[in-house]
BASESE-553210 format. One line per 2 residues: number of its first residue (from 1); for each residue z, y, x of C-alpha. Coordinates in nm, 2 decimals, padded with zeros to 4 digits. Example, Ala and Ser with C-alpha at 12.3 -4.5 7.8 and 13.67 -1.06 7.14 Angstrom:
# residues 2
1 = 00.78:-00.45:01.23; 00.71:-00.11:01.37
END
This chain:
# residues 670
1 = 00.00:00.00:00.00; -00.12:00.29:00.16
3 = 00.08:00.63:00.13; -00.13:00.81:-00.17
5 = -00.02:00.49:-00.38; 00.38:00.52:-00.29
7 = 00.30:00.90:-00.41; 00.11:00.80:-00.71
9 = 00.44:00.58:-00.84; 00.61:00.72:-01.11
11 = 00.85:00.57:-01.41; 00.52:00.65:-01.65
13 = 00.28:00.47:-01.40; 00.50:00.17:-01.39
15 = 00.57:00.20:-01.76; 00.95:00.10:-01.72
17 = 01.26:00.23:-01.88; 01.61:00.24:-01.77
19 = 01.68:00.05:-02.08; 01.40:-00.20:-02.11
21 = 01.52:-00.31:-01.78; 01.88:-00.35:-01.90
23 = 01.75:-00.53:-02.22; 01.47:-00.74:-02.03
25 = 01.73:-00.85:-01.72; 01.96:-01.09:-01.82
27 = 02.14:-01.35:-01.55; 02.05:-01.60:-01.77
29 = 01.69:-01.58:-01.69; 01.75:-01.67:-01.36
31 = 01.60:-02.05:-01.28; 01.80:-02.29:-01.08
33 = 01.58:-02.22:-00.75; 01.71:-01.86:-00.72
35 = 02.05:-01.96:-00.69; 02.14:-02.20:-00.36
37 = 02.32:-02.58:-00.39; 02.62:-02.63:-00.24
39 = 02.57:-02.84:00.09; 02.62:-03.21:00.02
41 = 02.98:-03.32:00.13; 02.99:-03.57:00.40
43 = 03.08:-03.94:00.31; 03.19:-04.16:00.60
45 = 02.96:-04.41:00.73; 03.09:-04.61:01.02
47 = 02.69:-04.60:01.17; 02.73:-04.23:01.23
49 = 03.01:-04.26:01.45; 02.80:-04.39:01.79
51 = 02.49:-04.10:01.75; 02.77:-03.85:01.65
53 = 02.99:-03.92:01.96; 02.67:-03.85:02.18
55 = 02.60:-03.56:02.03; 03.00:-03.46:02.06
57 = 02.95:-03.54:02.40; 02.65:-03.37:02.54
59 = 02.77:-03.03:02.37; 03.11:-02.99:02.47
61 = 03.03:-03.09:02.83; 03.06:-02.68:02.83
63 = 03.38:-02.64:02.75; 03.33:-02.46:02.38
65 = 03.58:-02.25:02.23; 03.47:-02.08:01.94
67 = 03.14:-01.88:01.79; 02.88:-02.10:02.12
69 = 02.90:-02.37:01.92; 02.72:-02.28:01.67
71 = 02.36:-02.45:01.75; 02.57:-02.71:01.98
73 = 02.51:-02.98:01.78; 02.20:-02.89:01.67
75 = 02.05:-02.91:01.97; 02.23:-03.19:02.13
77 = 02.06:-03.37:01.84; 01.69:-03.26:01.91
79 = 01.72:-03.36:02.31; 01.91:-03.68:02.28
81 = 01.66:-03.76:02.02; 01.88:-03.92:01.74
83 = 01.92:-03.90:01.38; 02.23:-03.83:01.19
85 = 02.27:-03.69:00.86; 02.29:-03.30:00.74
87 = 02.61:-03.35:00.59; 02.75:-03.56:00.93
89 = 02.55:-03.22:01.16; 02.72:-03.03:00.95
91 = 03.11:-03.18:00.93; 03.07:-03.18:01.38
93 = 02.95:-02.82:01.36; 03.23:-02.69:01.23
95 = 03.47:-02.86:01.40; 03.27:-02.78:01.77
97 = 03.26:-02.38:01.64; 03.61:-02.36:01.53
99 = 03.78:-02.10:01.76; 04.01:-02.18:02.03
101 = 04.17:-01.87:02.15; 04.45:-01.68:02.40
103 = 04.73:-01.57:02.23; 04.69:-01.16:02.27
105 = 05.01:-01.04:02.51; 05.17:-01.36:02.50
107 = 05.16:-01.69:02.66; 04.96:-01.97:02.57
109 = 04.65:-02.06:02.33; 04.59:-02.17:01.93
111 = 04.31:-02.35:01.79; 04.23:-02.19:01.45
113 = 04.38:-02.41:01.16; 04.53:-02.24:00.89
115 = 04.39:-01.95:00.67; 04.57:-01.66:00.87
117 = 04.34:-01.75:01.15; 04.04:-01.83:01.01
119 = 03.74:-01.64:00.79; 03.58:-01.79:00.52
121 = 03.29:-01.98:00.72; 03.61:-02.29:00.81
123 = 03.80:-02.46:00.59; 04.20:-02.52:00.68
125 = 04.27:-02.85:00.84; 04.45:-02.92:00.54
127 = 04.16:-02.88:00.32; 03.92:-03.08:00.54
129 = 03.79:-03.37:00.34; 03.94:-03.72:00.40
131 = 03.56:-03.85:00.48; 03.56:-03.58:00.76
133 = 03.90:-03.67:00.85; 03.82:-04.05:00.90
135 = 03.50:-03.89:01.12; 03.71:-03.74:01.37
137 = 03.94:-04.06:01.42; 03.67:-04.30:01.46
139 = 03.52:-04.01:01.69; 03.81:-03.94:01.90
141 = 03.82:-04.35:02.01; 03.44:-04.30:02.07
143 = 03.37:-03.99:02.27; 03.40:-03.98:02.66
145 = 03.36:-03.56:02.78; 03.75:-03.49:02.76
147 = 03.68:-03.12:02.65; 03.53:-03.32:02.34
149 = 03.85:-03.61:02.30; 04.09:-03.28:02.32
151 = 03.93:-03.10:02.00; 03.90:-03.40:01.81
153 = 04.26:-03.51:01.91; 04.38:-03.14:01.85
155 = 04.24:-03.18:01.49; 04.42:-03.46:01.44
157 = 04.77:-03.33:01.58; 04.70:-03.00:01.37
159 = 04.61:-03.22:01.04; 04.91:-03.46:01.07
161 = 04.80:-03.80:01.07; 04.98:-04.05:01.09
163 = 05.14:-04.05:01.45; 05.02:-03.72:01.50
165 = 05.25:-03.69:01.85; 05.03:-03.88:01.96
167 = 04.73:-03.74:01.91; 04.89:-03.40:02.00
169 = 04.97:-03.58:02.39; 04.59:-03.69:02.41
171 = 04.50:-03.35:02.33; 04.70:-03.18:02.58
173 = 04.60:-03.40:02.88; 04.23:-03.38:02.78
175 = 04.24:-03.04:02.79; 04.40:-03.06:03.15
177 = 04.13:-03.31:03.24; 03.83:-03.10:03.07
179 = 03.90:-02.85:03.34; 03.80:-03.07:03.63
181 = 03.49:-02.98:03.84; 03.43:-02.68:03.63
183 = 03.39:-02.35:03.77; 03.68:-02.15:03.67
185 = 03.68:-01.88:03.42; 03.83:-01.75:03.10
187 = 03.69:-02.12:02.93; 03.89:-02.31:03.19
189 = 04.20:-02.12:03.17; 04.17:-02.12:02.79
191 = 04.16:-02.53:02.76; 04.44:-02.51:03.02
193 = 04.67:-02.28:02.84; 04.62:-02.50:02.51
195 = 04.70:-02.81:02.72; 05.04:-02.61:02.83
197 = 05.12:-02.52:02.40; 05.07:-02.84:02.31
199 = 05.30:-03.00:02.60; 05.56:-02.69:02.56
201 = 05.53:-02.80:02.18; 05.59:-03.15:02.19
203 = 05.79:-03.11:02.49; 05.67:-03.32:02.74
205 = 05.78:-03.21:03.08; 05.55:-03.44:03.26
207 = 05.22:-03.27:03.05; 05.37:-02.95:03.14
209 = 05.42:-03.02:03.47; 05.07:-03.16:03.54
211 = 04.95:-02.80:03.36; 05.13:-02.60:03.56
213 = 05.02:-02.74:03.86; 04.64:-02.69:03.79
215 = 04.71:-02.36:03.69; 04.88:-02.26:03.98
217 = 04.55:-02.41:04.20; 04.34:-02.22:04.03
219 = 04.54:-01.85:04.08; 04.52:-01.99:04.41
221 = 04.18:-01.97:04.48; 04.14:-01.65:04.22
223 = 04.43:-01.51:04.43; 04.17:-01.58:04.77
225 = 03.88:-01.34:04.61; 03.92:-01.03:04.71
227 = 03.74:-00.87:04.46; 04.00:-01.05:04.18
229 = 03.69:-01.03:03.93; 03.82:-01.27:03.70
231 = 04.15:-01.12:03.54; 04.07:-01.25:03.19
233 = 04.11:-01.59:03.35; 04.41:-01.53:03.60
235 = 04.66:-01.30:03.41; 04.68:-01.59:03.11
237 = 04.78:-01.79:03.35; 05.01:-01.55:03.53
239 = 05.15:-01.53:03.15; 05.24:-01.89:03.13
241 = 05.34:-01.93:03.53; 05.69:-01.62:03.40
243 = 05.78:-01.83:03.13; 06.10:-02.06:03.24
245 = 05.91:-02.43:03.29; 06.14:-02.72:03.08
247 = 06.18:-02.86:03.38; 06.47:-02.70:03.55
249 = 06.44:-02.84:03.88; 06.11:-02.62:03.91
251 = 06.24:-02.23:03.82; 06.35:-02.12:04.09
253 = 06.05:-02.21:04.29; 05.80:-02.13:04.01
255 = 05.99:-01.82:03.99; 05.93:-01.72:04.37
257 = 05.57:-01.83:04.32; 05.45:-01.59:04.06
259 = 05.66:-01.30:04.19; 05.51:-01.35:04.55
261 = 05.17:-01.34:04.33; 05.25:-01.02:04.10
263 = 05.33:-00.84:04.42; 05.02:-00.88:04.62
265 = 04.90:-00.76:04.30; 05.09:-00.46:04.23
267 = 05.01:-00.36:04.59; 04.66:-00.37:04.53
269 = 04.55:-00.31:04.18; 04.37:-00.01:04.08
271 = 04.33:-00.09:03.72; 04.54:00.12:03.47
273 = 04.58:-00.20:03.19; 04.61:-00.46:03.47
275 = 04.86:-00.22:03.66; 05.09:-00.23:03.34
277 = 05.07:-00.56:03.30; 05.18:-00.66:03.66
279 = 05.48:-00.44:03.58; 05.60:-00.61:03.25
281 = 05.56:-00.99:03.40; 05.76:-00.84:03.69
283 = 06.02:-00.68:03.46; 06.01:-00.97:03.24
285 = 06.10:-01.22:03.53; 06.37:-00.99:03.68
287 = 06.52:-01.06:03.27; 06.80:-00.80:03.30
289 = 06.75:-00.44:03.19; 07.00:-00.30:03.44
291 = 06.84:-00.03:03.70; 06.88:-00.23:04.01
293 = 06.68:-00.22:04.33; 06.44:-00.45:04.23
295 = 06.38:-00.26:03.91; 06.32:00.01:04.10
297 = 06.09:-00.13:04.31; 05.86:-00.22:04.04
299 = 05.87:00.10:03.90; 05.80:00.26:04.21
301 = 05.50:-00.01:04.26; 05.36:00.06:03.90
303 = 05.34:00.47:03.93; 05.22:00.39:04.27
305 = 04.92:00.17:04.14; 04.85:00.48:03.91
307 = 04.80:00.72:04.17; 04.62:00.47:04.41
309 = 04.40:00.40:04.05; 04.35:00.85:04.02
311 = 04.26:00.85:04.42; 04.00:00.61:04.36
313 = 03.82:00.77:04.07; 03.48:00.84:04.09
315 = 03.48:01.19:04.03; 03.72:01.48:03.94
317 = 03.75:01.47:03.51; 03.85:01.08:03.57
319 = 04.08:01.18:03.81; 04.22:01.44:03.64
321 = 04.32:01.18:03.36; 04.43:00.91:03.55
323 = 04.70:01.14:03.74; 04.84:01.27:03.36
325 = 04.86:00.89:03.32; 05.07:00.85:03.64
327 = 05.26:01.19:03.63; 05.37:01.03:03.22
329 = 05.49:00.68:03.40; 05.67:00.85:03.62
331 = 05.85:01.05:03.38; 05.91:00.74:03.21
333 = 06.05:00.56:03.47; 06.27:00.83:03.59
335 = 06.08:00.91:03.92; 06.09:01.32:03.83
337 = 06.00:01.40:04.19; 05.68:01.19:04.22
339 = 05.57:01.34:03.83; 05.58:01.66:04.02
341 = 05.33:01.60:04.27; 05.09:01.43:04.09
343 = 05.13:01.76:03.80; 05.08:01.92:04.15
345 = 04.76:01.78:04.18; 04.64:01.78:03.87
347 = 04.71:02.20:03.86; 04.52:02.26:04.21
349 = 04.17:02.10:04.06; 03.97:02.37:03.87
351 = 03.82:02.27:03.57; 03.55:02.45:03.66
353 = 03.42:02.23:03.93; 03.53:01.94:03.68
355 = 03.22:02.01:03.50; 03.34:02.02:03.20
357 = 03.10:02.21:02.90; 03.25:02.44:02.63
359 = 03.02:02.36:02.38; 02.94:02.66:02.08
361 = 02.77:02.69:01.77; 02.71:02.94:01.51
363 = 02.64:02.94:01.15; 02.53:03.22:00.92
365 = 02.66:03.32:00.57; 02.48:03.56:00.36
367 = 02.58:03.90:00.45; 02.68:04.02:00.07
369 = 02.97:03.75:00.10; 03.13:03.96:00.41
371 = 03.08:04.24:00.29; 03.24:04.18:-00.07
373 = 03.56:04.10:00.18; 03.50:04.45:00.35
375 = 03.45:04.68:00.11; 03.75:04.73:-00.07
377 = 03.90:04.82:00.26; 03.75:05.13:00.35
379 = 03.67:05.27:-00.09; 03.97:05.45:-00.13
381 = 04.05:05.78:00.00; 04.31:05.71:00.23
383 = 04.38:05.45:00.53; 04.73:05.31:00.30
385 = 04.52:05.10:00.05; 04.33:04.90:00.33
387 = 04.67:04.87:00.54; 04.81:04.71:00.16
389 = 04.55:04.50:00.12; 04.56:04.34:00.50
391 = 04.95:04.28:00.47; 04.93:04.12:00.12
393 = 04.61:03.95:00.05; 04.77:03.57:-00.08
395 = 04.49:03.38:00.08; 04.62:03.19:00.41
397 = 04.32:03.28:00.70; 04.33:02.89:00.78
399 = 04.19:02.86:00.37; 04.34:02.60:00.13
401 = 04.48:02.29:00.32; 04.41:02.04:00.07
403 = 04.03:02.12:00.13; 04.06:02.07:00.50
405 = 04.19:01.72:00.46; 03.90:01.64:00.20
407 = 03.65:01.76:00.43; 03.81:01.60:00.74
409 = 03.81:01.28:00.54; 03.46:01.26:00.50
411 = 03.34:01.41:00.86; 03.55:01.14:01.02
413 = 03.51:00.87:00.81; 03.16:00.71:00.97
415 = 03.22:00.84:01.30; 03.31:00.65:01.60
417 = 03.68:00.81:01.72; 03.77:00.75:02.08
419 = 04.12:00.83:02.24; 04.05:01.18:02.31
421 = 04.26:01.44:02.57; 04.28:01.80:02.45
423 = 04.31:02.06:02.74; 04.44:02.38:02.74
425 = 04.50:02.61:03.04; 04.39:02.34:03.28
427 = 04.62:02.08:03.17; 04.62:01.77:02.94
429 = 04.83:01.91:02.65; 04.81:01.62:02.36
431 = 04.60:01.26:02.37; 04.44:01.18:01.99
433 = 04.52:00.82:02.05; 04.61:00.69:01.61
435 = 04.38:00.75:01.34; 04.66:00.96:01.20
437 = 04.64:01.19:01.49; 04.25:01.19:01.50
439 = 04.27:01.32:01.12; 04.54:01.61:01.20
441 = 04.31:01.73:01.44; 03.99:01.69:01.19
443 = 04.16:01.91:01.00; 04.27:02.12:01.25
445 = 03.96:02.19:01.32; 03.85:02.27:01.00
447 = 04.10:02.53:00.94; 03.99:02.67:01.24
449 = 03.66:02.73:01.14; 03.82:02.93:00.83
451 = 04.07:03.10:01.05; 03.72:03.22:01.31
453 = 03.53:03.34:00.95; 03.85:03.51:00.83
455 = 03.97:03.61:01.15; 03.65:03.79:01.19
457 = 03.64:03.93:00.87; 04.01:04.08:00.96
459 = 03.88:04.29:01.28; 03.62:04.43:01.13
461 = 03.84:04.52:00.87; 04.08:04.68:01.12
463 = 03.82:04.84:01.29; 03.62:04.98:00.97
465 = 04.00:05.15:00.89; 04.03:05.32:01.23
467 = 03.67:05.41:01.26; 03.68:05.58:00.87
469 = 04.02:05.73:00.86; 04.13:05.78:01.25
471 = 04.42:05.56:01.37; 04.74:05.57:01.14
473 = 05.05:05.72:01.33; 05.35:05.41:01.40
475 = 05.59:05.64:01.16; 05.34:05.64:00.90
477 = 05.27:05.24:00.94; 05.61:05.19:00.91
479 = 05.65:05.35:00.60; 05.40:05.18:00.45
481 = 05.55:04.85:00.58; 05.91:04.92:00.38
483 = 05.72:05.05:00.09; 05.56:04.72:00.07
485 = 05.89:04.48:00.10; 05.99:04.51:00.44
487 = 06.41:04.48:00.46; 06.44:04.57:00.83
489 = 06.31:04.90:00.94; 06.29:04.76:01.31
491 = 06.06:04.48:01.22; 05.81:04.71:01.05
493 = 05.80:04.94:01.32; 05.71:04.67:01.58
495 = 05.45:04.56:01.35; 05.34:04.90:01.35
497 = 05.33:04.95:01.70; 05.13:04.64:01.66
499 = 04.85:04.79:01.49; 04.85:05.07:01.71
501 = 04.81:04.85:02.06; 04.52:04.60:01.82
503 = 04.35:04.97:01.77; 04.39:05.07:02.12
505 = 04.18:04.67:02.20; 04.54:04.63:02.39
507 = 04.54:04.28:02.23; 04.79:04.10:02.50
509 = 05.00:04.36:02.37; 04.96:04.23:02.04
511 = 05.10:03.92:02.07; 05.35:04.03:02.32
513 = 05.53:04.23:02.06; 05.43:04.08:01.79
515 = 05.50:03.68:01.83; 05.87:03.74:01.89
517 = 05.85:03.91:01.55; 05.72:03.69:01.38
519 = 06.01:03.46:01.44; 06.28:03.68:01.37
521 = 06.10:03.79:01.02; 06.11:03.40:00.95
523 = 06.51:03.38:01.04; 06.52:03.71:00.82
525 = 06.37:03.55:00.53; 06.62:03.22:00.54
527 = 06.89:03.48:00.56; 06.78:03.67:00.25
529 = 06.70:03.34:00.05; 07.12:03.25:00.15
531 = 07.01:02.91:00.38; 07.26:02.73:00.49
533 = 07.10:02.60:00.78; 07.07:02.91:00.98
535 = 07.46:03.00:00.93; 07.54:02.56:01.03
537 = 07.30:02.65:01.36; 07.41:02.99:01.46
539 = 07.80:02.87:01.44; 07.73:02.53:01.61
541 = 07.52:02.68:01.91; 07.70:03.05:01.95
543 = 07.43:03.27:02.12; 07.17:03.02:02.05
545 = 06.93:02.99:01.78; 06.72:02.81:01.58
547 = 06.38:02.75:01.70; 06.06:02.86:01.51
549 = 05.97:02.46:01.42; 06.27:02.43:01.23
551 = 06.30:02.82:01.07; 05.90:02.75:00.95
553 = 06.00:02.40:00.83; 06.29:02.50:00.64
555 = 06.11:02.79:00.47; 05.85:02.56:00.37
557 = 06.07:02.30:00.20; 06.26:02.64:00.04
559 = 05.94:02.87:-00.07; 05.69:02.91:00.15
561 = 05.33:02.85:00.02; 05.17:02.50:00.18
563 = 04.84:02.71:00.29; 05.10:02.95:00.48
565 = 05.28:02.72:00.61; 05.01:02.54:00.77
567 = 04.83:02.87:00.90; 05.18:03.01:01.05
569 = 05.23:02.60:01.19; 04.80:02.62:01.31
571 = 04.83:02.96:01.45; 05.15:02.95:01.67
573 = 05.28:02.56:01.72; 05.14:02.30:01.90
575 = 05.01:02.03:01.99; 04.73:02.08:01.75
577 = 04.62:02.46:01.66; 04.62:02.77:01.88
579 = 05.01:02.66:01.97; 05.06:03.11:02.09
581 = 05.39:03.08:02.03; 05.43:02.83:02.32
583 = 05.17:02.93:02.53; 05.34:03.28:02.49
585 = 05.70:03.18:02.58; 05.56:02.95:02.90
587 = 05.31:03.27:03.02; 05.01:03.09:02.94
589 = 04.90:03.44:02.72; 04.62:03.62:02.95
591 = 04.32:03.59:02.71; 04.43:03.70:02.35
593 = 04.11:03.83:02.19; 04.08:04.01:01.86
595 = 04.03:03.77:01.63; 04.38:03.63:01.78
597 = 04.56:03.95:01.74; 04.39:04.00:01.43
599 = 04.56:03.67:01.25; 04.89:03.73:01.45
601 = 04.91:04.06:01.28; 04.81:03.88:00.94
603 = 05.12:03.66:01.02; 05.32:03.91:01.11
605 = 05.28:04.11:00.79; 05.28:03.87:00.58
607 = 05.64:03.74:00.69; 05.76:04.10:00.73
609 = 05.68:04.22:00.39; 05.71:03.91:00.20
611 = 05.95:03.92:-00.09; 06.24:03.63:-00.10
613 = 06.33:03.54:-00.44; 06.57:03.37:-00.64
615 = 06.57:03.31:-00.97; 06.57:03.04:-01.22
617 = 06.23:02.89:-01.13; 06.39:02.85:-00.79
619 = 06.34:03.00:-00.48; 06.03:03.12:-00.35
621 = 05.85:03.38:-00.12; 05.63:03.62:-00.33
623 = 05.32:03.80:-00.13; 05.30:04.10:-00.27
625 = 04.99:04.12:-00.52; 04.69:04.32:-00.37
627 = 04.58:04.53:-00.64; 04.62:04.46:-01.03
629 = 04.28:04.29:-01.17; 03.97:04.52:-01.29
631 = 03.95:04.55:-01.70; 03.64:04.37:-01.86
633 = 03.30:04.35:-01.74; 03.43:04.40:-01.37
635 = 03.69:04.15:-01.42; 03.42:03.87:-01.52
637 = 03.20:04.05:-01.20; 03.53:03.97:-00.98
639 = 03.56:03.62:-01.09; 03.22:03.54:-01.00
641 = 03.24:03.70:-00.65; 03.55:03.56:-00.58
643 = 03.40:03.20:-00.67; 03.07:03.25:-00.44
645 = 03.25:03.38:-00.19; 03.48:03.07:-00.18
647 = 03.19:02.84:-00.15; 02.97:03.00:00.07
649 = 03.25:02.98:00.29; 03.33:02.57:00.21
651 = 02.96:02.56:00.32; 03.03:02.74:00.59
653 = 03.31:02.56:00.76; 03.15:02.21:00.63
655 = 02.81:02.24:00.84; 02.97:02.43:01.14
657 = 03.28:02.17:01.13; 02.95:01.86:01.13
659 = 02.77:02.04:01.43; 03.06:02.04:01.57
661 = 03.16:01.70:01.53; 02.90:01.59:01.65
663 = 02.84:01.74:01.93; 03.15:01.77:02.10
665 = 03.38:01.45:01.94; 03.37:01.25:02.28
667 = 03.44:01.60:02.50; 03.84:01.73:02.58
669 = 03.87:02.05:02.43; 03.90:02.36:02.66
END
C-alpha cells in the first residue's frame, strides 16, 4: 500500500462504525485455531529414560544455571540424533532452565523451587506432575555428567521423595564433582556454593569439608592473577570461606586463611563496591563491634582503598567523586583528619578544568502574559500601590506545589534516573540516590522554573517602580511597610533598606541584610501566633535559638500557606533549592543576582507584613489582599486573564522543565 492509499483511508471509505464493530465482534466468533492448546502433559514411559539421559547429558556438560538452558535440550536432541517426545523435551527443558542462583550479600546458592522464586514460565516442585516426577528418578540412576546427577538429585531433595536426605547428599557432592576440569568462573563457583548449602543443610561435615577445600584451591589460583578479573567468582566464595565451618577443628585455620586473603586484597583493590565488601568480611570475622586495633586497621585499610581507588581515576570529575566517597567513609569511621585531606583535595581542583557544562535553555511566553503582571505596577499615580502589590501578592513565586509534583510525576516517570551528585560552589553538596529523592528534586526543579519566570517578572517590576517614580526614601518604605501589617518598626526598615541596596543593583547587599531578617520575621510571627515552641527552646538553650528549619516548620504546621512554605523552604534551605540561607551563613554568598534578591525581598515582605491570626477557624497567616476585585465587565476580564496567565505559565515551566530533563538529567548541577 503505497502512501496516497494510507491517506485516502477514512471511517467513510472503510464503511465502519464504532458500533457496527461493537455489535459485529463478539469473542464468540472466534474458531478454536485462534486460541492456542495447552501443551500435552507428559506421561512416563520407561523408553524415554535412556535418549533423555543422553540428551541430559550432553547439555549440562556446561555447567547450566538458569535462562542458557533454554535450547539445551533442543539441540542436544538434533546432534545426538534421537527421538523423544514433545511433552518428554519439554518436562527436561524446564528442569535444565530452572535457575540456580548466589544468594545476593549472603553466603551460599538456591535453586528456584517455590513461587517466591520463580515467574510464571516454572511450575513449584510441589506442583510438578507425578509422571515428571517419576522422569527425574529414573533419570537421576541413568545420567553420568555430575552437573546433570546434581539437578536432578536437587529436584528430588527440594520435592521430598521419599528419602529425600539422600538425594540432597548426591546433590551436594555432584555439584563438588561437576566442578572438576572446568575453567573457573561465576558457573563453577555457583555449583560449588550450592554443593556447600546443601551439605551446611543436611549437615554433613565431611561434604562441607570436601567443598571447602575446592573452594579454597580455586581462590588460590584467582588469588595468583594479578589482574583478580574474576570477583563475581572469588568473593562468593570468600563469602562462604567467613562463615564458621561445622567442623570445629578447622576455624581457626580457615579463619587465618581468609583473613591472610582479604588483606592482600584490601591492600590492593581499587574498586569502590569490592573495597566495601573486603571491609565487612573483615569486620564480620573480627565478630565483636568494639573499636580495637584491628578494627581500626580495617578502617584505616577501607578509606585507604578509597583514596588509592580517587588516585587512580581516569580523569578529574571521577576523581572528584571518588574522594567525596572517601572523605564520607572516613567521617564514618571516625578518621576526621584523613576526611580533611581528601576535602582538601577535592577544594584545590577547579571545576573548570573538570569540564563540566552548565547547560541553558530558554522558552518564550507571549508577551501580553508579562505584561498583564507589570502593569498594575506602574498605573497609579504614586510608587506606594506598586510597593503594596510586591509585599502582598498571595501567589508563592515557586507557583502552586501540588502542580509541581503532578508535573514532576509525569517528566520522570519514563526516564531512566541514575544516582546523580549536585554541586554547588565546587563541592558535592547532596547525592539523588532513592526515587523519593530523584522526585524532590523533579520538583524542585519545576518550582524553579516558576520561581526564574516570577522572579523575573519581580525585577522588572522593581525596576519599572524606580525608573517611573524615582527611588522611594527608606523612611517612606518603612511607612508603608507598618501601614501594611508590619509589628516591628526595625524589621521594616531593614526591608526598606533592602529595596534601597536592590535599586542601587547592590544585590550581595540584599541578601546580606535581608536573609537574617527573614528569620527573625518567622520567630516574630510564632511569637505573635503564642507558640509554645519558641518559649520551650529559648528557655532550654538560653542565648540560643531556634533554627530557621524548625521556626518555618512549625509555622507551616500552625498557618502558613503550603505554596509558601515550600517557596521560603526552596528559596533559602537546602539540600534541594537555592539553600541562601546556608550558603549565606558558611560565606558561600558572592554571586546574588537580581532575580535572587528580587524573591528574597518577596520573602522578606511577605513574612514582615503578614498578618497572624487567631480566631475560631484557627490560626493562620493572612497576606494581606492586593487590591479589592474590579466590578462587572472587568471583573469577568480579570478572571479570564488571570486564567491564561496561569496556563501560559504551566506551559511554560512544562516544556522548559522537558528540555531540561532531558538534556542535563545525567550531568551534576553547577
Amino acid at each position: 500500500m503505497t502512501d496516497t492509499d494510507l491517506g485516502a483511508l477514512s471511517s467513510e471509505t472503510l464503511d465502519l462504525d464504532s458500533g457496527d464493530v461493537a455489535g459485529q465482534m463478539d469473542l464468540g466468533d472466534l474458531v478454536d485455531e485462534d486460541v492456542p492448546s495447552p501443551p500435552a502433559r507428559y506421561v512416563f514411559d520407561a523408553a524415554d529414560v535412556p535418549a533423555a539421559a543422553r540428551v541430559l547429558d550432553h547439555a549440562f556438560k556446561d555447567l547450566l544455571v538458569g535462562a542458557d538452558g533454554w535450547g539445551a535440550v533442543e539441540r542436544g536432541v538434533k546432534e545426538l540424533g534421537v527421538a523423544l517426545p514433545d511433552s518428554c523435551q519439554r518436562a527436561l527443558t524446564l528442569l535444565s532452565c530452572r535457575p540456580l542462583k548466589q544468594n545476593v550479600g549472603l553466603a551460599g546458592a538456591e535453586l528456584a523451587v517455590d513461587a517466591a522464586s520463580l515467574s510464571t514460565l516454572w511450575p513449584r516442585v510441589a506442583d510438578v506432575t507425578d509422571d515428571e516426577v517419576t522422569l527425574w528418578t529414573a533419570l537421576a540412576d541413568a545420567v553420568t555428567v555430575p552437573a546433570a546427577h546434581a539437578r536432578l538429585a536437587d529436584l528430588l531433595f527440594a520435592r521430598k521423595v521419599p528419602k529425600a536426605g539422600g538425594y540432597g547428599r548426591r546433590a551436594a557432592q555432584a555439584y563438588i564433582d561437576a566442578v572438576d576440569r572446568h575453567e573457573i568462573d561465576t558457573r563453577t563457583a555457583v555449583y560449588l556454593l550450592r554443593g556447600w548449602t546443601l551439605a551446611r543443610r543436611l549437615k554433613d561435615l565431611g561434604l562441607e569439608n570436601s567443598a571447602l577445600d575446592v573452594m579454597i584451591d580455586h581462590v588460590d589460583v584467582l588469588m595468583e592473577n594479578r589482574n583478580r578479573s574474576m570477583p563475581g567468582a572469588m568473593y562468593p566464595l570468600l563469602r562462604v570461606l567467613c562463615e564458621k565451618p561445622q567442623d570445629s577443628s578447622r576455624v581457626e585455620d580457615l579463619r587465618r586463611y581468609v583473613n591472610l586473603v582479604l588483606k592482600t586484597l584490601a591492600a590492593s583493590e581499587t574498586r569502590e563496591h569490592l573495597i566495601a565488601e573486603v571491609a565487612r568480611l573483615r569486620r564480620k570475622l573480627l565478630g565483636s563491634g568494639k573499636l580495637t586495633q584491628e578494627l581500626r586497621d580495617v578502617h584505616a585499610d577501607e578509606v585507604a582503598g578509597l583514596y588509592r581507588q580517587a588516585h587512580d581515576a581516569p580523569n578529574l570529575a571521577v576523581r572528584f567523586i571518588h574522594l567525596e566517597t572517601a572523605a564520607k567513609v572516613a567521617t564514618a569511621r571516625g578518621l576526621h583528619e584523613e576526611a580533611k585531606k581528601f576535602v582538601a583535595e577535592m577544594e584545590v581542583i577547579n571545576l573548570d578544568d573538570i569540564g563540566m557544562e552548565v547547560i541553558r535553555t530558554s522558552s518564550s511566553i507571549p508577551t501580553w502574559v508579562i505584561e498583564s503582571h507589570l502593569d498594575p505596577y506602574t498605573e497609579a499615580s504614586d510608587w506606594r500601590t506598586g510597593i503594596r502589590l510586591f509585599c502582598t501578592d498571595p501567589c508563592a513565586p515557586t507557583g502552586r506545589i501540588q502542580d509541581h509534583r503532578a508535573l514532576a510525576a509525569t517528566m520522570g516517570k519514563d526516564l531512566l534516573r541514575l544516582p546523580t551528585v549536585l554541586i554547588r560552589n565546587g563541592m558535592p553538596r547532596y547525592t539523588l540516590s532513592t526515587d523519593e529523592e530523584q522526585d524532590k528534586e523533579d520538583v524542585a526543579r519545576s518550582a524553579g522554573i516558576q520561581a526564574d519566570l516570577y522572579g523575573g517578572v519581580l525585577v522588572d517590576a522593581l525596576q519599572r517602580i524606580s525608573q517611573r517614580y524615582g527611588v522611594p526614601a527608606v523612611d517612606e518604605l518603612t511607612a508603608v511597610f507598618l501601614e501594611l501589617g508590619a509589628v516591628d518598626p526595625r524589621l521594616a526598615r531593614s526591608l526598606a533598606k533592602g529595596f534601597g541596596y536592590f535599586w542601587a543593583r547592590d544585590y550581595e547587599a540584599v541578601a546580606g541584610i535581608v536573609i537574617p531578617k527573614i528569620e527573625a520575621a518567622a520567630r516574630a510571627l510564632l511569637r505573635e501566633l503564642d507558640e509554645g515552641i519558641y518559649q520551650v527552646q529559648a528557655a532550654k538553650n538560653p542565648g540560643n535559638y531556634p533554627y530557621l528549619p524548625v521556626l518555618l516548620d512549625e509555622l507551616e504546621k500552625l498557618a502558613l500557606d503550603e505554596d509558601w512554605a515550600y517557596f521560603l523552604h526552596w528559596q533559602l534551605l537546602g539540600p534541594i533549592g537555592l539553600n541562601l540561607r546556608n550558603e549565606y551563613a558558611h560565606g558561600f554568598i558572592d554571586d546574588v543576582g537580581p532575580i535572587q534578591a528580587a524573591m528574597l525581598l518577596r520573602a522578606a515582605g511577605m513574612l514582615i507584613t503578614a498578618a497572624p491570626i487567631a480566631d475560631n477557624s484557627g490560626r493562620r497567616i493572612e497576606v494581606v489582599a492586593t487590591a479589592p476585585l474590579p466590578p462587572g465587565r472587568d471583573r469577568i476580564l480579570d478572571a479570564v486573564l488571570a486564567r491564561t496567565s496561569r496556563t501560559a505559565s504551566r506551559i511554560f515551566i512544562a516544556t522548559e522543565g522537558i528540555r531540561r530533563k532531558l538534556r542535563a538529567r545525567h550531568l551534576p548541577e553547577t
